[in-house]
C-alpha positions in Angstrom: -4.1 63.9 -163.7 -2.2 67.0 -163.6 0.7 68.3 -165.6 4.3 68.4 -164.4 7.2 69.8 -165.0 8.5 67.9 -167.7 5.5 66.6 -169.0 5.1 68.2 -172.8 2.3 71.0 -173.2 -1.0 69.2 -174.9 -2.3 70.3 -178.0 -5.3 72.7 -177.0 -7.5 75.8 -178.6 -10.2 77.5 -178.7 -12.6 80.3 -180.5 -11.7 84.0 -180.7 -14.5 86.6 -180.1 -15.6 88.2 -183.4 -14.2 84.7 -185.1 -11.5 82.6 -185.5 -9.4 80.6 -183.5 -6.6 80.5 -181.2 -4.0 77.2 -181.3 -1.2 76.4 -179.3 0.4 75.2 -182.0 0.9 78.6 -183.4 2.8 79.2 -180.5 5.3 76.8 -181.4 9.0 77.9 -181.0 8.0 80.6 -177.8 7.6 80.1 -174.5 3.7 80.2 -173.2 1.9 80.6 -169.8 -1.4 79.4 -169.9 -3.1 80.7 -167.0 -6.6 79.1 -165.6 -9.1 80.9 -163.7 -12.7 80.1 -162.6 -14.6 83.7 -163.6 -15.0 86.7 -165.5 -16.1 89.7 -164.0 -15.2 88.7 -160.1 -13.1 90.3 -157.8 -9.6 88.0 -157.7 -10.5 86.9 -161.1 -10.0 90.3 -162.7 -7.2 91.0 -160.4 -5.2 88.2 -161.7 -6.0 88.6 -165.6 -4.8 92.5 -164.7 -1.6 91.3 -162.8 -0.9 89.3 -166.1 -2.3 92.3 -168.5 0.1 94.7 -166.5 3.2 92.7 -166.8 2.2 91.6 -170.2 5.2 93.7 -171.9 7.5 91.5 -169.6 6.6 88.1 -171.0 6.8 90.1 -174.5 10.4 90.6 -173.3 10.9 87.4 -172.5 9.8 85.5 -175.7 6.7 84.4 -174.4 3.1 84.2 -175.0 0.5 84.4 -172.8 -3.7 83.0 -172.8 -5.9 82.4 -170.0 -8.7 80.2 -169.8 -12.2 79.9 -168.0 -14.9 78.2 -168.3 -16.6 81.5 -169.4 -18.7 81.7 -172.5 -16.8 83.4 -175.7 -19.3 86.6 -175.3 -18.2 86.7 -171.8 -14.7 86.7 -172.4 -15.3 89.3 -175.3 -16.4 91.6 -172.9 -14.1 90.9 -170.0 -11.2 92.0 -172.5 -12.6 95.1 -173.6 -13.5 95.9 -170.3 -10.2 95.5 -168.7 -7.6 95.6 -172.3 -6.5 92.5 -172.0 -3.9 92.1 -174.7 -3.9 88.7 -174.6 -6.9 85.4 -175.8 -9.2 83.8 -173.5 -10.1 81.1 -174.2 -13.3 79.7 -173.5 -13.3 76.0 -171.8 -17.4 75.8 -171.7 -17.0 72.1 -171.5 -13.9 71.6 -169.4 -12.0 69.9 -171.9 -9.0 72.0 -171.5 -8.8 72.2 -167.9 -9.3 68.5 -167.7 -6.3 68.0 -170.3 -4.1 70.1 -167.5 -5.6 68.9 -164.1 -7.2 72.4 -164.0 -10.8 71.2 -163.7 -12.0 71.5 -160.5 -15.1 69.7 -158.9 -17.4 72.4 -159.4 -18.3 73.5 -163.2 -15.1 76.4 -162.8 -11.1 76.1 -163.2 -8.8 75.8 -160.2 -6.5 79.1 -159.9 -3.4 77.1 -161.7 -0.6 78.5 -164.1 2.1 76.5 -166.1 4.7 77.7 -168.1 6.4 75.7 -170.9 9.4 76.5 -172.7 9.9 77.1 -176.2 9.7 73.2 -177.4 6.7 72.5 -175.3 7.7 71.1 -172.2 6.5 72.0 -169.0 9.2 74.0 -166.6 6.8 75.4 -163.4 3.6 74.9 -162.1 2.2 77.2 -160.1 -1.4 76.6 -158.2 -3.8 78.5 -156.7 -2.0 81.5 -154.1 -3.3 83.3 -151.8 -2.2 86.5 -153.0 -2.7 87.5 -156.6 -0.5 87.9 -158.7 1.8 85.7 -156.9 1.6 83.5 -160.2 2.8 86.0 -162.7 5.8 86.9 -160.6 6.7 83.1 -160.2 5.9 82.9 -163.9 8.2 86.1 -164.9 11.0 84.8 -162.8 11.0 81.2 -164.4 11.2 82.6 -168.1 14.2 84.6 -166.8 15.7 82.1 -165.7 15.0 80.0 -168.7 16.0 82.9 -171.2 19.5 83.3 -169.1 20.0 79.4 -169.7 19.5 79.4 -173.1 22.5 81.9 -174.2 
């Protein structure tokens, strides 16, 4: 089962490199996009975590947060970040809960290429699967919020 527009955002986390822990909850009262993607460390993978790191001070504009997710181990993603100065979490969906709670999960043990946005109470507004061209997502993304921000006033 996969989200859709409309559907509310599920309640989902998970651990921080160096400790603690990152909660959707805490997000509450901002937009999000929550961005899946199969792998650190591979060619359209870190291309799409930079298209999302180099527009990051857009969603900023906008309101809105931003996490990805992979299955990736929380070392992995520790490093991936510093590597690349991602400014925003990964979290790490070892077991697939996460993806599964989206309709992420693909058949194989990684993350279809899948974004969703959700407004500031929650609900789902755009879904956005896997492109052909990267960074087709956080342009699709960037131009939802926008369009949800010029609503709102």
């Amino acid at each position: 089962m996969s989200l859709k527009p409309g559907d509310r955002l599920p309640a989902f986390g998970g651990p921080l490199p160096g400790g603690g822990e990152w909660r959707s909850e805490a997000q509450a009262g901002r937009p999000l996009a929550v961005f899946f993607y199969p792998r650190d460390f591979t060619g359209g993978c870190t291309r799409e975590v930079c298209s999302f790191r180099d527009a990051y001070g857009q969603f900023r504009a906008l309101g809105a947060d931003v996490v990805g997710v992979s299955r990736d181990s929380v070392e992995s993603h520790a490093a991936f970040r510093e590597a690349h100065r991602l400014p925003f979490p990964l979290l790490s969906d070892v077991d697939g809960r996460i993806g599964r709670a989206f309709g992420a999960a693909g058949l194989l043990p990684i993350h279809r290429r899948k974004t969703y946005v959700a407004d500031a109470e929650g609900v789902v507004r755009g879904v956005f699967r896997h492109e052909f061209r990267i960074g087709r997502h956080v342009e699709r993304a960037l131009q939802l919020l926008k369009t949800l921000s010029a609503k709102s006033k």
